[in-house]
N, C-alpha and C positions, 0 to 999 in steps of 0.2 A: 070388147071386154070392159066390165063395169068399173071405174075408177075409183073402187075401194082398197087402196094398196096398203093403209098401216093399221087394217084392223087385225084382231085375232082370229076372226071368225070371217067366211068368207061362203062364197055362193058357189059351189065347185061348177056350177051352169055354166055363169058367167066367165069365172076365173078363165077357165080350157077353152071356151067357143068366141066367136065372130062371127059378126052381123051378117057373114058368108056362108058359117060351116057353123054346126051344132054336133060335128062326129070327130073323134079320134081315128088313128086308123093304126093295122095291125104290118108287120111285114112282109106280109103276103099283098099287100093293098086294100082288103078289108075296110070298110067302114066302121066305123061300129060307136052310137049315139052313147054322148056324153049323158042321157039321163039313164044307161044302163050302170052309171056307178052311186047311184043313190041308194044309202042305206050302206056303203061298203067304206072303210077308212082308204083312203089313197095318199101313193107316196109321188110324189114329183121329182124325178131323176136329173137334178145339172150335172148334163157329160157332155165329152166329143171325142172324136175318135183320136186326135193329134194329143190328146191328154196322157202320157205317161200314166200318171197315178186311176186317171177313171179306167186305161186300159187293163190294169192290174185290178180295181175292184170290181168292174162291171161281172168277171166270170162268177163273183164270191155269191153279188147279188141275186144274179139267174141259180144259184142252188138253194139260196135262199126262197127266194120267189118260188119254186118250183113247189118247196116243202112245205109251205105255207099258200099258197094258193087255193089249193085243195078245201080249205076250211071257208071258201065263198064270201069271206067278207075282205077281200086285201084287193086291192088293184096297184099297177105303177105305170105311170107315165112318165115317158124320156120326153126328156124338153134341151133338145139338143143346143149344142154350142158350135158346130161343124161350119165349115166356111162355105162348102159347096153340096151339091144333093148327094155327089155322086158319093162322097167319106158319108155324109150323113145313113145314104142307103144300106151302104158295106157296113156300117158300123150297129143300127140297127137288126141288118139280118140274125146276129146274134143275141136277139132280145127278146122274148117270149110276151111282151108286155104290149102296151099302144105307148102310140107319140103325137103330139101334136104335128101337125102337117110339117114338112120343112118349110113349104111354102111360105105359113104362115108366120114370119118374122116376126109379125108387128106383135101376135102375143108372146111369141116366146120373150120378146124382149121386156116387153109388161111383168110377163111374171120373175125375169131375172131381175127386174124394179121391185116389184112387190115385197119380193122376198130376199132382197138386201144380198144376192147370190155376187160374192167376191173369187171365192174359190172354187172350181169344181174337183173330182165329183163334190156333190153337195147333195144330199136326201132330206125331204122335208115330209112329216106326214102329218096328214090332217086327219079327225076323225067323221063317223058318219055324216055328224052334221054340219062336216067345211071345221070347223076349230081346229086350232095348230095345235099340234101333239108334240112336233122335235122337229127342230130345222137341226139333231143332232146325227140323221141316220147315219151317216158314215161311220161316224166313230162307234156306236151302239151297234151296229152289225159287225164293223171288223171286231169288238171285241166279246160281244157277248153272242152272236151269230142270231142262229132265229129262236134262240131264248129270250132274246129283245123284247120279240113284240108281247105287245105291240109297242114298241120304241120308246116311252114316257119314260120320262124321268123318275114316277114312281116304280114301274116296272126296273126301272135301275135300280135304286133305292132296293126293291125287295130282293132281288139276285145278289147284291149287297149282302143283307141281312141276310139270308139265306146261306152264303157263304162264309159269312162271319161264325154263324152257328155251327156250321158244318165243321170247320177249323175246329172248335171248342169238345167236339165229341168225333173227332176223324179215327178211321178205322181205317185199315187195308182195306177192306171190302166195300165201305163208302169212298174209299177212292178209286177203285177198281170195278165197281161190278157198276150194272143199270137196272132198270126193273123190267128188262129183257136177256139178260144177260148177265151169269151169274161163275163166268169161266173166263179165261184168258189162251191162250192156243200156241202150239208147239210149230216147229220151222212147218211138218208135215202135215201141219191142219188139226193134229188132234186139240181136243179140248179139253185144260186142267180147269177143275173147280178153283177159283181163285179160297177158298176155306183153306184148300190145300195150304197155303203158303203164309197162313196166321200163325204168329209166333215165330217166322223168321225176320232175317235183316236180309229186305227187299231194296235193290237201288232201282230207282224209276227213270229209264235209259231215252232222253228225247231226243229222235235221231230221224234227218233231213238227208237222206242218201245223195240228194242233189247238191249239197251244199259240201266240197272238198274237206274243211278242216274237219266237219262231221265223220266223214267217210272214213276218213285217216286214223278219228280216233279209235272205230269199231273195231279196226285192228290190235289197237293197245287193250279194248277193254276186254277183248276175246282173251287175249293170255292171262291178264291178272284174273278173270273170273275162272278159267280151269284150272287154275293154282288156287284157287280158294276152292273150288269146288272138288278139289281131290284132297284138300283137310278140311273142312269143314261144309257138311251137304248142311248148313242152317243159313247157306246165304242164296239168293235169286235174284236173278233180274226181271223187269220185264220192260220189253222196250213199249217205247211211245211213238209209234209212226206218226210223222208229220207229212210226208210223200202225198202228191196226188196222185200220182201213176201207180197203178195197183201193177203193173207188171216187175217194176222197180221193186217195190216193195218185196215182192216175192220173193227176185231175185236177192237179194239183202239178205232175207229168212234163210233162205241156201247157206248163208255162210256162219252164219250162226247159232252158238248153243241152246243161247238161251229161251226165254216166255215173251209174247208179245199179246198185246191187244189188237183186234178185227183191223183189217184197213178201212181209215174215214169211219173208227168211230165216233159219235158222238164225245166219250168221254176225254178221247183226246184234244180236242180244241179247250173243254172245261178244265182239264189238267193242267196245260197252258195258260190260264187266264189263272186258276186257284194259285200256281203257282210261282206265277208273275216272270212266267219266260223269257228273259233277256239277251241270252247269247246262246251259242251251241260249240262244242258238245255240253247236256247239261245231265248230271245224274246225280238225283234227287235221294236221298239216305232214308226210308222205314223201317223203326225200329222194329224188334218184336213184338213190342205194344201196341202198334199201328200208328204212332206219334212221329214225326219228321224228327229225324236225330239230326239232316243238314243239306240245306239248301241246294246246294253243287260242291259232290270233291271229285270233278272231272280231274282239276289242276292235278289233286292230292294223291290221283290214281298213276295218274303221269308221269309224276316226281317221286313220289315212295311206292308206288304199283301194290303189291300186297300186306306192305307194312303199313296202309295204312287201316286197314281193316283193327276193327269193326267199326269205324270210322263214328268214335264215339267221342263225347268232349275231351275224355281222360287223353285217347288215343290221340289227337289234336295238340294237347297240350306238349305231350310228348314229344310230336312230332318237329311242335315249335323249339323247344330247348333244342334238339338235335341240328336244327337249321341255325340258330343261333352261334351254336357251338361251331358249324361249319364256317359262316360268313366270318365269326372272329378269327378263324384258322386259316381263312382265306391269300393263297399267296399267288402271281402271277403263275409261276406253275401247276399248284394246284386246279387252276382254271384251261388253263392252255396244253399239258401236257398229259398223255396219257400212251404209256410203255411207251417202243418205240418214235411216237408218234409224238417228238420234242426242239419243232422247229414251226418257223412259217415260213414265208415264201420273198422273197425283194422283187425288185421289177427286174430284174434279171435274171430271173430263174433261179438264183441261187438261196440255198435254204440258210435259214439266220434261226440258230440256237434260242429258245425261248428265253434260256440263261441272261444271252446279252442283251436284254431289254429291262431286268430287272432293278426295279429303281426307277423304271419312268413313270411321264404320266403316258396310259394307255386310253385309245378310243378302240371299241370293238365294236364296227359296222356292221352291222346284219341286215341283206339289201340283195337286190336281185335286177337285170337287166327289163324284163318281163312287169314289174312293178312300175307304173308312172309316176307315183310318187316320188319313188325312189332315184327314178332318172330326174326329176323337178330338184331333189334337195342335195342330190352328188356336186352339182357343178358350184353349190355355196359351202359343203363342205370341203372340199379342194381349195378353194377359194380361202376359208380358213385353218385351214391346214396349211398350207405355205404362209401367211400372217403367224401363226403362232410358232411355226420350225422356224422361221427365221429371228427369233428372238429367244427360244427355250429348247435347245437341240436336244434334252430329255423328254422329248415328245414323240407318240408314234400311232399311229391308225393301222388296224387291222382289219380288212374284210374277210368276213365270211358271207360267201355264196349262197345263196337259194336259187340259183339259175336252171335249169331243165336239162341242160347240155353243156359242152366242152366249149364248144363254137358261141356261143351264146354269154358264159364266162369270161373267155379271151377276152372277148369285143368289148365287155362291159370295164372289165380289170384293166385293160387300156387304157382308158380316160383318168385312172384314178394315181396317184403319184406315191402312194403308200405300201405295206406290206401285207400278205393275202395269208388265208388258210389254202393250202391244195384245192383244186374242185375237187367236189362231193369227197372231201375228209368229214370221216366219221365222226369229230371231234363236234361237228356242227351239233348233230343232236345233243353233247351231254350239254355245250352251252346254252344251245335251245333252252333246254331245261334249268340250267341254271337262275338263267337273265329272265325265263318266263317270256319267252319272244311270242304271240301268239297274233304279231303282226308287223309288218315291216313299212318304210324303214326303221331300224328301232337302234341309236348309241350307247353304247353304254360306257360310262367315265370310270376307269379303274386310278387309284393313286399309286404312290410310288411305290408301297407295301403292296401292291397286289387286291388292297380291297375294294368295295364297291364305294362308290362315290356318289354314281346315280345312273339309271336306267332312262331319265327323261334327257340327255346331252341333246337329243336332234331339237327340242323345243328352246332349248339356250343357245345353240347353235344360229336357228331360225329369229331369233329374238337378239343377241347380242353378238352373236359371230366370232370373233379373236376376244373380246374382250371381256368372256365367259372362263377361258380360261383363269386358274383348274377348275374348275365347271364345283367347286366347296359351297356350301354355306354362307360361310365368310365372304368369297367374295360376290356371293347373287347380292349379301347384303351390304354390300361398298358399292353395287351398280344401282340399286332399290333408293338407295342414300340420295347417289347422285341425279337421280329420275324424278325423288320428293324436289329437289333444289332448282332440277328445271321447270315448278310449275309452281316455285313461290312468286305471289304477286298474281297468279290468275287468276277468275274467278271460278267460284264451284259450277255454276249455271251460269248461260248467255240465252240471249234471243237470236234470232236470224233469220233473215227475210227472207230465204230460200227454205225455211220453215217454221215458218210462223205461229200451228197450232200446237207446238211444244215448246217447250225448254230444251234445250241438251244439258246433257249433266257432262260434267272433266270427268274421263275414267280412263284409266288402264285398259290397254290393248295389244295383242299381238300382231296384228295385222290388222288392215282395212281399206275400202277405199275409197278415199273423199267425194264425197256425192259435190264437191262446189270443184274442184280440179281435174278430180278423176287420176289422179297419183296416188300411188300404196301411201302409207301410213303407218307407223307401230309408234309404243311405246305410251301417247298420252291422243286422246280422243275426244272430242266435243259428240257425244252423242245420245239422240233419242234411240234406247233400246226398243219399245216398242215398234215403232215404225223400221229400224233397222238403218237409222240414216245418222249418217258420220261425215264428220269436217274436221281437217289438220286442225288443230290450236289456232295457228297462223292463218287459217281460211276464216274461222271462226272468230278473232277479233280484230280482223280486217276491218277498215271503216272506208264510207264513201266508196263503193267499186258497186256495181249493178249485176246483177243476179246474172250469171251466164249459163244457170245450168237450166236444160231441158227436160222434160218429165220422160219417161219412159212411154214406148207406145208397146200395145198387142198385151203380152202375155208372158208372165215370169214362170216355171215350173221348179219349183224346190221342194225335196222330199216325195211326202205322198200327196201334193195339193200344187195345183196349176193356179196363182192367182193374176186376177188384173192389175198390170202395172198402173201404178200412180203417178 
């Protein structure tokens, strides 16, 4: 391979062949001569099969590839990272594309120099004549698919533009329809003209059957929409399938009322990205003008169900005084107690009046045996929990259960020294609802009155432990106080010889863990953010001691990208 490695423009001959081989080969063992990609842009694929994140993109890439192939100018080559032939082969077989031999080490290695390849996957395309188009392909096919291509940054740029514009003159039907496709379809296949549904208030329903909180919520949005849809036929949904399994999907369609869009259309993935998809469940508000009246009131469906209809700014505002009007009303009972159902539980089974807690400070655990979080941060809440009862006997923790089973609750309610809800008391959901629990572990600080205090206690917990207590304002900022005074006299920035080509900056930290000890760390940090590397204060203006840390060997995998350790 020709030893042109930092130019832009390159000899695709050269780059892929050796002095041995002049062919790529396919997964059938095919040959097939590197000058049959002249005149075509090509992409060079860094993956392996032991990659987490390339195993998850590589399926996205082959429907891509598939769709775009057709047009005779694309090729892609895997330029594997696999340790041995035998992953190399299995992981290829699912590749439509060519590879560089496995055999041939010496260029794969060359081109993972060339092209500065830190991370896999990693997509690079050049065009007909070798020039570099995007060492960005990963990210421009997960977010813009094969509207991408051909991958440039100006092609970004114009889908940009394009949707900027589109925003500015958005209609129902420019966000529904294609120019194949001018209908949306009923559970039994029939097909509504999307015309039909101009001039109502359309919620746009993005729904992942595979994904549980999703699934859960299909159930809440089916009741609040046949309540709205028995007073008022000016509302509709239509859902947004995200599913790859069209069998899935179907199934789903069976259980509900409403309109949906084709499976794996097009305009779903485009819907996603216009609408900057963050979490799930998401249901997007069109008004009757075809104008977004609001981003997601999944929560707002949840919490007010058909009171919040027509989920307009008016209807928002309103919503908020009433919520207002609640939290200031707020008293342990009102939270805890509903008819009958006006006690909790002690570790002895016996039930204790909600009455007799009133007046303390409360913790209310939301937490589950089945969670490993949750089993990671119980054995520090206990831990604080005996530190603060032992000094403020108006103190008390309650859990409530999310556990599966009876057997599964016991086990877990054992380890903990505090007082419970029943399993599976119904009371769980209004609090769900209340605290907004939509993940666990989650604490929430009530005061002596009953009110809220704060829904973040496990991060105070995890950060100051007893001496968070009452988890107020007031006192984060007596601790805040004391955290400024232990870092008078330090500097802002240090050097240090276990990393030399930064600065670390002093910052605030919750946790960490000193790349010079290899001990946790909280509260104050010598650290390069970029690089991700952190030392205690005390590692950090150590003097005279010799560098005892080691570099990492092989391979880190965080998130969606596998990099090489440094």
């Amino acid at each position: 391979m020709a030893d042109t490695l930092e130019v832009d423009v390159h000899d695709v001959q050269s780059l892929l062949s050796s002095s041995e081989r002049d062919y790529l080969v396919r997964n059938n063992g095919d040959q097939v001569a590197i000058s049959t990609l002249k005149g075509k842009k090509v992409g060079l694929y860094f993956s392996a099969s032991w990659c987490p994140p390339c195993q998850r993109f590589t399926p996205n890439l082959v429907d891509i590839y598939n769709e775009l192939v057709v047009k005779g100018d694309l090729e892609i080559v895997f330029v594997s990272g696999d340790e041995d032939e035998e992953s190399f082969t299995g992981y290829f077989s699912k590749m439509p594309w060519l590879a560089v031999p496995f055999s041939d080490s010496e260029t794969r290695e060359a081109l993972d120099k060339c092209f500065k390849v830190s991370g896999i996957p990693h997509l690079v395309f050049l065009d007909e004549s070798g020039k570099l188009l995007s060492d960005r392909g990963v990210e421009i096919i997960g977010e813009y698919g094969s509207d991408g291509y051909p991958f440039t940054p100006e092609r970004v740029k114009e889908i940009k533009d394009q949707e900027e514009e589109a925003r500015k003159n958005q209609t129902l039907r420019s966000l529904l329809e294609t120019p194949s496709r001018d209908f949306v379809i009923k559970a039994n296949g029939d097909k509504v003209p999307v015309a039909e549904l101009e001039g109502k208030t359309v919620g746009l329903y993005f729904m992942l059957s595979t994904f549980k909180r999703s699934s859960d919520y299909t159930g809440i949005l089916v009741k609040v929409y046949d309540e709205l849809k028995a007073k008022d036929s000016n509302f509709e949904i239509v859902m947004i399938p995200l599913d790859d399994d069209e069998e899935l999907l179907k199934k789903e369609l069976d259980n509900i009322p409403w309109l949906s869009l084709p499976f794996k259309d097009k305009k779903c993935e485009k819907l996603v990205r216009y609408f900057e998809l963050s979490t799930l469940p998401t249901v997007v508000i069109i008004g009757p003008d075809g104008k977004t009246l609001h981003p997601n009131v999944a929560d707002a469906i949840e919490e007010h169900g058909v009171n919040a209809y027509p989920f307009t700014p008016d209807k928002f505002a309103e919503l908020e005084k009433i919520e207002k009007a609640r939290l200031e009303a707020q008293t342990l009972e009102s939270v805890l107690v509903s008819g009958d159902l006006d006690f909790v539980l002690g570790k002895d089974g016996v039930k204790i009046p909600v009455s007799d807690l009133v007046g303390k400070h409360i913790l209310i655990y939301f937490s589950a045996h089945w969670c490993p979080p949750c089993r990671a941060f119980t054995p520090k809440l206990v831990e604080t929990y005996k530190e603060i009862k032992s000094k403020h006997d108006a103190f008390e923790v309650i859990f409530v259960s999310s556990d599966r089973d009876q057997a599964s609750y016991d086990e877990y309610y054992a380890t903990m020294p505090w007082l419970s809800l029943p399993y599976n008391d119904k009371r769980k959901q209004s609090l769900s609802r209340t605290f907004k629990v939509n993940s666990i572990p989650l604490l929430v600080a009530l005061g002596p009155t009953g009110k809220t205090i704060t829904t973040e206690a496990r991060g105070l917990v995890m950060l100051h432990g007893a001496e968070a207590f009452p988890f107020t304002d007031e006192r984060l900022a007596e601790i805040e106080a004391k955290f400024a005074d232990m870092a008078k006299g330090w500097p802002d920035k240090v050097k240090h010889d276990l990393h030399d080509e930064h600065e670390l900056v002093l910052t605030r930290s919750r946790g960490f863990m000193c790349d010079k000890c290899d001990k946790e760390g909280t509260i104050w940090a010598y650290r390069c953010k970029g690089c991700d590397f952190d030392l205690h204060p005390e590692c950090a203006l150590e003097k005279d001691e010799k560098d005892k840390g080691k570099p990492n060997e092989g391979w880190v995998c965080e998130g969606d990208v596998c990099y090489k350790a440094s």
